[in-house]
Each structure stands twice: as structure tokens, then as C-alpha cells.
C-alpha positions in Angstrom: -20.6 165.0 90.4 -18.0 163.0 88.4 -18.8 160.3 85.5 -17.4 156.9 85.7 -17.3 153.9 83.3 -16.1 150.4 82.6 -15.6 148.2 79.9 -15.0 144.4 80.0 -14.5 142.4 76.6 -15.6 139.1 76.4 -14.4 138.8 72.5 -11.7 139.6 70.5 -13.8 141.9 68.2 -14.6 144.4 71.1 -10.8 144.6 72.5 -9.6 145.2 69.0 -11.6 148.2 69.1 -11.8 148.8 73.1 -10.6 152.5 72.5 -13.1 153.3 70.4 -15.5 152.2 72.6 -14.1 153.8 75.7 -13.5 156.8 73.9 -17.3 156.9 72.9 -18.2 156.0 76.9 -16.1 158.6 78.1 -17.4 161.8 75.8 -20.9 160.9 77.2 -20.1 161.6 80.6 -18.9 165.1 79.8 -21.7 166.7 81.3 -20.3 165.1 84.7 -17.0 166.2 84.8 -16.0 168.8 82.4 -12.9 169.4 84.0 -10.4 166.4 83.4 -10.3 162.9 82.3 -8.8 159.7 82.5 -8.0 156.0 81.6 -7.0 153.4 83.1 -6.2 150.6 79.9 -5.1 146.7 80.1 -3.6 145.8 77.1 0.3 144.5 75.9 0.9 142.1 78.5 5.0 143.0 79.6 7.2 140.4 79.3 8.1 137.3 81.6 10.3 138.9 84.2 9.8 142.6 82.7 7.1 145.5 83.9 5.4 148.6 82.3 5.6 152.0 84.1 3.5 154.7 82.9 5.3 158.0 83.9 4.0 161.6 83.7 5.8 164.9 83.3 4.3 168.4 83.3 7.2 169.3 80.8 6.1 169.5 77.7 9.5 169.2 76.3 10.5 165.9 78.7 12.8 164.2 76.6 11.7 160.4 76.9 14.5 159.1 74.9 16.7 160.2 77.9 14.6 158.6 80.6 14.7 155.7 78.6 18.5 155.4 78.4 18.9 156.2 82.1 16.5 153.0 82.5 18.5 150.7 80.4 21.6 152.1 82.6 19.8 150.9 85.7 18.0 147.9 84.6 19.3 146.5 81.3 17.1 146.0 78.0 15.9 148.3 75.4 13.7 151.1 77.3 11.8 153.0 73.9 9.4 155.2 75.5 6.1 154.5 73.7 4.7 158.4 74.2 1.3 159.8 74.8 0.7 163.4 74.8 1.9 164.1 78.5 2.6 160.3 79.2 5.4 157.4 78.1 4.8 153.9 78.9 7.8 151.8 78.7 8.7 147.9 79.4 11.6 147.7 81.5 13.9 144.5 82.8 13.0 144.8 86.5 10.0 143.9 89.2 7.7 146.9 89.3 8.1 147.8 92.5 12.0 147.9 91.9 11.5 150.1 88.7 8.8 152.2 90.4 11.2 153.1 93.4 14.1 154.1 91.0 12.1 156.8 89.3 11.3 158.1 92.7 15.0 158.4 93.6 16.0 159.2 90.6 13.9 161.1 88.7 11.4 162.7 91.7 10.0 165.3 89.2 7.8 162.6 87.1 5.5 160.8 88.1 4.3 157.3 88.3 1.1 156.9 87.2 0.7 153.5 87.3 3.1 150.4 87.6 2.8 146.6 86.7 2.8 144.0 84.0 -0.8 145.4 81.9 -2.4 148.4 83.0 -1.4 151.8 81.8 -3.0 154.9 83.3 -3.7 158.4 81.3 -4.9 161.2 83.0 -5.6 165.3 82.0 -6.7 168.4 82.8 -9.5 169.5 80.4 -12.4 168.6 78.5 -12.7 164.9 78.2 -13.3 165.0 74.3 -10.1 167.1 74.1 -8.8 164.6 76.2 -9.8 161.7 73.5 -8.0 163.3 70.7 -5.1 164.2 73.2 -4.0 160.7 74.0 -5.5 159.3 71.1 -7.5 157.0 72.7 -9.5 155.5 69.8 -6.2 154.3 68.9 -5.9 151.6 71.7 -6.6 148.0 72.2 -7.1 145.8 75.5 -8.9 143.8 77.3 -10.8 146.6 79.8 -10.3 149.8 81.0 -11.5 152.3 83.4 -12.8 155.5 82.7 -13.5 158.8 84.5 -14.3 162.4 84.0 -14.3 164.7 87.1 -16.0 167.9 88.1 -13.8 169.0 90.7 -15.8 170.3 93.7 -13.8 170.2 96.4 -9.6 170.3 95.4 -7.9 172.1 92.7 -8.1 170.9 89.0 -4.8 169.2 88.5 -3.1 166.3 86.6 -2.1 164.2 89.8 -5.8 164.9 91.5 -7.5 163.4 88.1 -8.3 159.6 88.0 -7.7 156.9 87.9 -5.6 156.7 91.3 -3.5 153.5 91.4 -1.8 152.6 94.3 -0.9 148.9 93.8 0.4 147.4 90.9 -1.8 146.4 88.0 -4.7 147.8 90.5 -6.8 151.2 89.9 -10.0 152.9 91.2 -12.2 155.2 90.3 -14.9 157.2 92.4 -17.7 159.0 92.2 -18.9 160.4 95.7 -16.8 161.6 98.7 -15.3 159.6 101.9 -15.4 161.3 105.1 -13.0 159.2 107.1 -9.9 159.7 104.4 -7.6 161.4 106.6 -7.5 159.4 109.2 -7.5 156.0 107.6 -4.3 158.0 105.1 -2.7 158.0 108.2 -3.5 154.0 109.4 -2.6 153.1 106.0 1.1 155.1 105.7 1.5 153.5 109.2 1.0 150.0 106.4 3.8 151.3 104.6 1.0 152.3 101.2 2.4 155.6 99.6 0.5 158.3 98.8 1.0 161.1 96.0 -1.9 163.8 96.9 -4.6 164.3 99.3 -7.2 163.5 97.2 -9.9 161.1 99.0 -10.2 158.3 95.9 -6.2 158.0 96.1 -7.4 156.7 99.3 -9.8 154.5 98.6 -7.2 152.7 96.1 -4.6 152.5 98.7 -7.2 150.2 101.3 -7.5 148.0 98.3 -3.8 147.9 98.0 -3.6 147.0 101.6 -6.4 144.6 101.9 -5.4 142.4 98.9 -1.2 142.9 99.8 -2.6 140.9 103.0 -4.0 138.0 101.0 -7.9 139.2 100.9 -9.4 138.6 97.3 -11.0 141.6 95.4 -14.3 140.9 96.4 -13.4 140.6 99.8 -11.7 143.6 100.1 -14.1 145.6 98.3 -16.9 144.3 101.1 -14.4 145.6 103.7 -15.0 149.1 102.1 -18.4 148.4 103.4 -17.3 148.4 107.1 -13.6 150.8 107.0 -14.9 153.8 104.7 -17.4 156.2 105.7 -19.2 158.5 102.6 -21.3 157.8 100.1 -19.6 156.3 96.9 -19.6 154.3 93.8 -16.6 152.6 93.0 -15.1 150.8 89.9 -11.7 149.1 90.3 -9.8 147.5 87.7 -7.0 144.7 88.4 -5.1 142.7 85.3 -7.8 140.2 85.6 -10.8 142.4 85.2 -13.1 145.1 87.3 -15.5 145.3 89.8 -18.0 147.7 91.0 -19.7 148.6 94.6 -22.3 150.9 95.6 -22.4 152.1 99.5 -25.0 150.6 101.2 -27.2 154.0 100.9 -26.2 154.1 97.0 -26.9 158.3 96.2 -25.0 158.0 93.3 -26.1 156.6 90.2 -24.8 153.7 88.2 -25.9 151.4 85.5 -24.5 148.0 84.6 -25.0 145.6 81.4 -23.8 143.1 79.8 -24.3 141.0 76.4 -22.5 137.8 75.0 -19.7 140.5 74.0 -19.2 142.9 76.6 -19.7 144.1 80.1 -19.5 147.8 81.2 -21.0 149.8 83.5 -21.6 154.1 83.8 -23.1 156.8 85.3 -26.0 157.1 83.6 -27.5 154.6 80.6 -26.4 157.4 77.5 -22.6 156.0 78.2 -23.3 152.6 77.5 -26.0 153.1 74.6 -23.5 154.1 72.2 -22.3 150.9 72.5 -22.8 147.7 69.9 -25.7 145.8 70.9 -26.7 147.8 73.8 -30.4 147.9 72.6 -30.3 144.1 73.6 -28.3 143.9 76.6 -29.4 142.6 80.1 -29.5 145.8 81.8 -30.0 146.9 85.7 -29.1 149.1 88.5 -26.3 147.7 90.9 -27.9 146.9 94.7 -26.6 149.0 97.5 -23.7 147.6 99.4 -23.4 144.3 96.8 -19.8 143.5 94.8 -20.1 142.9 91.2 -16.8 141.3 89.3 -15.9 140.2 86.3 -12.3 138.3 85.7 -11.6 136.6 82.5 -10.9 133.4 84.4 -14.6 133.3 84.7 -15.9 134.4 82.0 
């Protein structure tokens, strides 16, 4: 079943307190996916010349100081993990992709869960309120984020299989439905040179975006090729460091809300995830259309 939301500020009072709201988004879709929970979070712009990895390890007991120094080794710079439950985030002297392929050699037994200049990705098993306190979400500030609880119906319940599923840097989807031509289009899109870290059908999903947009095609227009290359029923919402978009399949079984106000634009599952936010009472609210891309960048806003 699976609950997704999205948050886009459009003032500085909502991104100063974008993990509260997110937080408050994300325990309302509960009921949807009891069994993990994720973010996907812009915020702390890296750098000129510098990139964020977010990293994973299962170890409870990973010591992130030492990953850090073995990054300064490699790249140069100060590399102080910034650490979040299961996670560290840190800001090292190097292209992404360049940073993100030295872990992989290096350190094959963490992984990457997300790579570029502003989005950081946090993802766990469990309850989504436990989740919350976990990673201390309230805590965090940004622009947007991503948001999505899962009810795993057809995999096991595991860390890598949660979302948000990146597979391009600063870029991030997740997905409520199921696609019934992933296999196959994993294998055209390997044959691309995209990576891929699970089997999981979302993962994807993200990785077509990846593609499409590495070959010049804007979101939008990539998003609209989803219309034509993945077969299933779906609702997506992708985030890139500009903003997010959403897009229903053309037969649209699965529910979504969006709304907006001179503040804020998110979307969810169902309406209860966006009521608890300020002003929602007064917001322009309505039902994405089938097969139609919604997105919001802050250029145009």
C-alpha cells in the first residue's frame, strides 16, 4: 500500500522548521506502511568544488571518525562525519561521482545512500514514528524533502529495499504502486551503464530518470517518458536539488493529494498528511490528473 509525501517551501519560515513538518507528514501515513520509513532532505548546500555522501552501515558500532579520516586520505579536507542513528553525511573535497566510486572500492560493506551537492537520504526498518525520533528528524532544516513509509508486500523488509531509492546525484524517487516491466528495462538500463543496489522495482524507476535526464531530457520530460517505458500502475514523487515533481499513471489506482498556499507545496497519500500542516484549512487543494507532471523548482517559484 505504501504512503508517500512531499514538501516544498516557498518561505524561509517553513524550511526553518521543514523537519517538523515532514516529521508530522510522515507519522500520518503510518497506517500505510508500518514497516519502514524514509527521507529524502535538501538542505546545507556542499561547497563550491566539494559533495555530500550519505553512507549507511548495518554496524551499529561503524566507527565514522575512521571513514572520515580514510576520506581525507583520499581526497583532502576535513571529512567530520555528521551522524544519524544508522547514517553519516559528510562533505568531502571531490566530484560525487569520484567520492561515490571510492567507497564502493574501498569500503564495499557501506552503503551509498545518496550522493551530490544537497540531498541527504535516511532510511529504516520499523515504525515510521520510531523512525522520527531515530534520526531525529524534527531536528532538520531544508528546502524540501521526500517522504515515504512502506508496507512491504512483495520483498523482504530491509534497510536497502526502504525508500527513497536514488540513483543519480542530487535525484530521488519514491513510489507507491508496482511496475511490471522492471526486470527487463534493469537490464536495458545496466546495458546504460546506471548501477543498481537491489531488486527492488522503485530503484528502477529512479534509475530511467537517471538515464533520461544524464541524456539531456528535463524532469518533466523524463517523467512523461515514464508514461510510454514503464508498465504498472504508480504514483511517483521525485525530488532533484531544485525541487519535486509528481505523476500519476495514466489509470491513476492510487491515491494522491496535492496543495499548495503562499508558503508551501506538498503532496500525500491521503489529505490527513497534509492537514497537520500550517494553513492547510486554506490551501488550494486537488487530486493530481492521470498521466499529467506536476513540478515545482525554486527558479519558478
Amino acid at each position: 500500500m505504501c504512503g508517500i509525501v512531499g514538501l516544498f517551501a516557498k518561505s524561509a519560515t517553513v524550511e526553518e522548521r521543514l523537519g517538523v513538518h515532514l516529521a508530522a507528514m510522515l507519522e500520518q501515513m503510518s497506517d500505510r506502511g508500518p514497516d519502514s520509513a524514509g527521507v529524502a532532505v535538501y538542505r546545507d548546500p556542499a561547497p563550491y568544488g566539494s559533495s555530500k555522501l550519505t553512507l549507511f552501515s548495518s554496524d551499529t558500532r561503524e566507527p565514522w571518525d575512521e571513514v572520515g579520516g580514510a576520506l581525507e586520505q583520499a581526497f583532502g579536507g576535513a571529512c567530520k562525519p555528521r551522524v544519524r542513528a544508522s547514517h553519516a553525511v559528510f562533505v568531502v573535497e571531490a566530484e560525487a561521482t569520484e567520492a561515490e566510486q571510492w567507497v564502493r572500492a574501498n569500503r564495499p560493506d557501506l552503503r551509498v545512500m545518496s550522493a551530490g551537492t544537497v540531498i541527504e537520504i535516511y532510511k529504516e526498518t520499523g515504525l515510521p514514528h520510531e523512525f522520527v525520533q531515530q534520526f531525529g528528524l524534527s531536528e532538520l532544516t531544508g528546502t524540501h524533502a521526500l517522504g515515504h513509509t512502506r508496507m512491504a508486500t512483495e520483498s523482504r523488509v530491509t534497510t536497502a529495499g526502504s525508500h527513497p531509492f536514488s540513483t543519480g546525484l542530487d535525484l530521488c524517487l519514491v513510489h507507491n504502486g508496482s511496475l511490471s516491466n522492471h526486470n527487463r528495462l534493469r537490464q536495458t538500463l545496466r546495458r546504460e551503464g546506471i548501477e543498481f543496489q537491489t531488486e527492488n522495482d522503485t530503484e528502477v524507476a529512479a534509475g530511467y530518470l537517471a538515464w533520461r535526464m544524464r541524456e539531456g531530457a528535463s524532469l518533466e520530460v523524463a517523467l512523461e517518458g515514464c508514461l510510454d517505458d514503464l508498465d504498472g500502475f504508480y504514483t511517483f514523487a521525485v525530488g532533484t536539488a531544485d525541487g519535486f515533481a509528481v505523476l500519476r499513471d495514466p489509470i491513476a489506482c492510487k491515491p494522491a493529494v496535492l496543495a499548495e498556499t503562499g508558503e508551501w507545496v506538498a503532496m500525500g497519500s491521503e489529505w490527513r498528511a497534509i492537514s497537520v500542516l500550517p494553513g492547510a484549512t486554506d490551501a488550494e487543494t486537488w487530486e493530481p490528473e492521470p498521466g499529467v507532471v506536476y513540478v515545482w523548482e525554486k527558479a519558478a517559484v
